[in-house]
N, C-alpha and C positions, 0 to 999 in steps of 0.2 A: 365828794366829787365823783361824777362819771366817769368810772372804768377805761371806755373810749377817750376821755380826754386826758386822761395819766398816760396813755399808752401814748396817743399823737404828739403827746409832748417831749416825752422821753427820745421819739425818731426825732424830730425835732431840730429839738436841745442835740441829737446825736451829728445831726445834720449839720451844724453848726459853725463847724469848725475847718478852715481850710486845709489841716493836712490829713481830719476824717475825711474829707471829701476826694481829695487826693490818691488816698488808700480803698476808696468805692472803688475812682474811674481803674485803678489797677486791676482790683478785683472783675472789672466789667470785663476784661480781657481777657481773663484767665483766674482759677484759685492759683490761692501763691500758700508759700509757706512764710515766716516770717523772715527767714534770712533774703526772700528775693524781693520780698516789700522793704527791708531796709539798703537794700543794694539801690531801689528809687527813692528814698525819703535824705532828709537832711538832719537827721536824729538816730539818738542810740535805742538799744534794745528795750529799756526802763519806760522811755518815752511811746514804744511802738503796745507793747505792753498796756501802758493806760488809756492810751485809744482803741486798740484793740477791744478792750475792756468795756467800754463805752457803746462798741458798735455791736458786740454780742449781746449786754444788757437791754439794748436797743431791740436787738432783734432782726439787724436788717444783715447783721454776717452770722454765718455757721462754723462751727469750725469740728471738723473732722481728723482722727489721728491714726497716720499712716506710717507703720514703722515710729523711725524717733520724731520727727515731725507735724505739726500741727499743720492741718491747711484751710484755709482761710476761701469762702466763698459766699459771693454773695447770695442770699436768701429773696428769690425772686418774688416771693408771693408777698412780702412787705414791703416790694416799691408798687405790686401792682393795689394793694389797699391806698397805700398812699396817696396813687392816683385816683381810686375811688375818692378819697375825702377831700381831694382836690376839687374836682365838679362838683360839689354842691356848693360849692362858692364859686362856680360859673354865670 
C-alpha cells in the first residue's frame, strides 16, 4: 500500500478518539507537561501515557524534555498536511 495512505490513517485512526482530541485542543493552548494535561482529563497517568503514545506515533504531538519533565506540543505542520489532503476531496 501507499506510503501516504499508512501515514493518513495512522493521524486518522490517531484522530479518533475523544479524549485524544481533548488532549489536542489542550495542546492548542499551550505545551503542557503531563501532570497539567492530567490535572484536565478524567484518567490516570497509564491511561494519559497510551494516548500520548498514539499521538506521537502519529506524528501530530512532539514531545520535548526540559529538566525532569516532558512537554507535550503540538506539531503544526501535520495539521497543516492534513489540511492539504482535505481539499482534494473538496
Amino acid at each position: 500500500m501507499n506510503k501516504k495512505y499508512i501515514v493518513q490513517a495512522r493521524i486518522f485512526k490517531a484522530l479518533s478518539d475523544e479524549n485524544r482530541l481533548k488532549i489536542l485542543e489542550l495542546l492548542k493552548e499551550k505545551p503542557c507537561n503531563a501532570s497539567e494535561l492530567l490535572d484536565e482529563m478524567d484518567f490516570g497517568q497509564s491511561t494519559l501515557s497510551h494516548h500520548m503514545k498514539i499521538l506521537l506515533n502519529a506524528e501530530v504531538v512532539q514531545a520535548r524534555k526540559q529538566g525532569k519533565w516532558i512537554i507535550y506540543s503540538l506539531k503544526k505542520e501535520a495539521f497543516e498536511n492534513m489540511r492539504d489532503w482535505m481539499r482534494i476531496y473538496l
